[in-house]
N, C-alpha and C positions, 0 to 999 in steps of 0.2 A: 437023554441021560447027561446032556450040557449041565456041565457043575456050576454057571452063575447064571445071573439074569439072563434072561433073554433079548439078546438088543435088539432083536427083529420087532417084537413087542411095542416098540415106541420109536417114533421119529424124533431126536435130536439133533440139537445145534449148541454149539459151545465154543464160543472164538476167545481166547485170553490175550489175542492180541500179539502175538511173539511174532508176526508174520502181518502184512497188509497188502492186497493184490487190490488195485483202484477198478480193474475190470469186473470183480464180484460186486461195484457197489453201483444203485443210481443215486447220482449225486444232484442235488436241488441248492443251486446257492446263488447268492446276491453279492459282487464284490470280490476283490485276486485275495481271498483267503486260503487256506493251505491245509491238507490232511498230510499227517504225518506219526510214524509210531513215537514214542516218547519214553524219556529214562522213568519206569517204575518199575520195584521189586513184582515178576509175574509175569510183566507187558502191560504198554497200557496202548490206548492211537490218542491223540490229540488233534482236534481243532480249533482253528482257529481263525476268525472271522476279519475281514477288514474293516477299518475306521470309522462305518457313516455310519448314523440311523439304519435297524433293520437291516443290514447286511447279517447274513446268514450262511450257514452250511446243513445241508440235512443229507442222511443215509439210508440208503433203505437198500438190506439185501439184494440183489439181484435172483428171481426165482419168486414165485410167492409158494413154502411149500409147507402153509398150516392151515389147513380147512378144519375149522372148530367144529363139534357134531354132539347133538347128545349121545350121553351114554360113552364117550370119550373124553379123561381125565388131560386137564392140562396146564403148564407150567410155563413162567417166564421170573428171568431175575437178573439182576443188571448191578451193578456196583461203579459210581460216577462222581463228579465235583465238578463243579464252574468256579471262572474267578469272581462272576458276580451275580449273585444268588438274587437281586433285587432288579437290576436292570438289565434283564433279560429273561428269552424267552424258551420253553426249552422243553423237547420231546422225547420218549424212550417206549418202546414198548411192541408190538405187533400192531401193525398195520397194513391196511391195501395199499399198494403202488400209488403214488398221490405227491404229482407238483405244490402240493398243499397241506405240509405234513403238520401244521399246527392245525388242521380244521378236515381231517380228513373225513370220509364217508362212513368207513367201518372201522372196526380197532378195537382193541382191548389195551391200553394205555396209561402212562405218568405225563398232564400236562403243567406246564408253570408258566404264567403268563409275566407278561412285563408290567413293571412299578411294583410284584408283591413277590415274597419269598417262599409262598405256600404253593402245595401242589396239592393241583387234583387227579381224582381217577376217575377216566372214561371205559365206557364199557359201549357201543357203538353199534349198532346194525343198518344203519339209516341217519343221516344228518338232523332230521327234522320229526320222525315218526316214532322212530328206535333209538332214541338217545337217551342215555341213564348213566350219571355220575353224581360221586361222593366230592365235596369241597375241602378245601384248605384239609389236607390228612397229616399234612407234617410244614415241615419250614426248613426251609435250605440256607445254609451259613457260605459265606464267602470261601473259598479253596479245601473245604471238605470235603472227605468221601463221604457218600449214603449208600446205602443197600436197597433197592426196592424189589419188589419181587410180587405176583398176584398166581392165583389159585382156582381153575374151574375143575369142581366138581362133577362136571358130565351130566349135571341136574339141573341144576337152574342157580347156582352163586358162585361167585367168583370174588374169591376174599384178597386183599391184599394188604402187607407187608412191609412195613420201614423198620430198617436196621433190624431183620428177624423176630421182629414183633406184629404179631395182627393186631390191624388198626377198625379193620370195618369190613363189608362188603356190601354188593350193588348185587340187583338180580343179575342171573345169568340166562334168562328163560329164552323162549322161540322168538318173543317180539325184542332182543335186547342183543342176543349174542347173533356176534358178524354170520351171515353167511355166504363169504367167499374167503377167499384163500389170503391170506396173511405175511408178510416180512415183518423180519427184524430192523425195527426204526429207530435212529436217532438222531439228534441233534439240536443245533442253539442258534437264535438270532441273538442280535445286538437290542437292548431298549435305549441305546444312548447314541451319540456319537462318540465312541471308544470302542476299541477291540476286545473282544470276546471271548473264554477259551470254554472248551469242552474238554474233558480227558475221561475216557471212558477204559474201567480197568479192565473189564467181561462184558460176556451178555447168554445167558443161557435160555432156551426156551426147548418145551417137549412137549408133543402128545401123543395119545393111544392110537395106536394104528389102527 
C-alpha cells in the first residue's frame, strides 16, 4: 500500500556533486593534477590535468554495482563541459574497473578522442569480438555544458541522447551488451601540452533489479 514508487524496484545512483569523498573513487592519472569540487549553481567536481602531452585524470566509482541483463531496463546520464572540446580526450559513462578507461574491455559509454570534437557511443562486451559503436553523434564546443544520457531497453537497443534529443542507437543484444558488472566512469586527458579541465555537473545511472 506504499503510495510512491517503489525504490526497492531499481538500483540507483545520483551524485550532484555537493559532497566529494576521494576514498569512493579509483583514480587513474598521469601527472600532479588535482580533483576538486567547484563553484556551480547545484554542485559540480572539477578536474584538472597537468601541463604535458596526455597527462590525465580518470574516475571510476569504487564498487562495480551494475550487472546489465536482459529483460532489465537501464539508464545513464551525465551533464559536463571541457575547456578544450578539440585537444582532448575524454570518457563518461559505465564501465568495468580499467587502468585504461579510454580503451576499456566492456562499457556502455560517451568517447571523444584527441585532434576532433565529436563524440562517439560505445556499447562494449568484448574489446575485439563484441564491439559496437555509433560515430561522430554530436560535437562538443569549448567550455559548454552537454547532456548525454543512453537507454537499454532490456531487449536488445540501447538508444542514446544529446541534450535530450535521441540521436541514434547501437544493438544491445547477447553478443553486444557487457557481461559484468559496471562503474560510474569519467574523465579527460590532455591532447596538447597544456592543462585540461573537466567539470562535471551530475552523473545518474539505474537499473531494474
Amino acid at each position: 500500500m506504499f503510495g510512491l514508487p517503489d525504490p526497492t524496484e531499481w538500483i540507483v545512483y545520483f551524485n550532484d556533486f555537493h559532497e566529494y569523498t576521494a576514498a569512493e573513487w579509483t583514480v587513474t592519472a598521469t601527472g600532479a593534477g588535482t580533483t576538486a569540487l567547484t563553484d556551480v549553481n547545484g554542485g559540480a567536481i572539477l578536474l584538472t590535468n597537468a601541463a604535458a602531452d596526455n597527462d590525465n585524470r580518470f574516475h571510476q566509482k569504487v564498487g562495480e554495482g551494475f550487472l546489465l541483463a536482459a529483460n532489465k531496463q537501464a539508464f545513464f546520464k551525465c551533464r559536463f563541459k571541457v575547456s578544450d572540446a578539440t585537444q582532448s580526450d575524454i570518457v563518461i559513462g559505465l564501465q568495468v574497473t580499467d587502468t585504461t578507461p579510454l580503451d576499456v574491455t566492456d562499457g556502455i559509454y560517451f568517447l571523444k578522442n584527441d585532434d576532433a570534437a565529436t563524440l562517439d557511443f560505445i556499447c562494449r562486451k568484448d574489446a575485439t569480438t563484441g564491439n559496437n559503436s555509433d560515430t561522430a553523434i554530436a560535437t562538443l564546443a569549448d567550455d559548454t555544458f552537454v547532456t548525454l544520457a543512453w537507454y537499454f531497453d532490456g531487449v536488445s537497443t540501447v538508444k542514446y541522447y544529446v541534450n535530450d534529443v535521441l540521436k541514434g542507437d547501437v544493438s544491445g543484444s547477447s553478443t553486444y551488451l557487457p557481461d559484468t558488472e559496471l562503474t560510474i566512469s569519467f574523465g579527460i586527458q590532455n591532447g596538447a601540452a597544456a592543462a585540461k579541465t573537466m567539470t562535471v555537473d551530475y552523473l545518474f545511472a539505474a537499473l531494474e533489479r
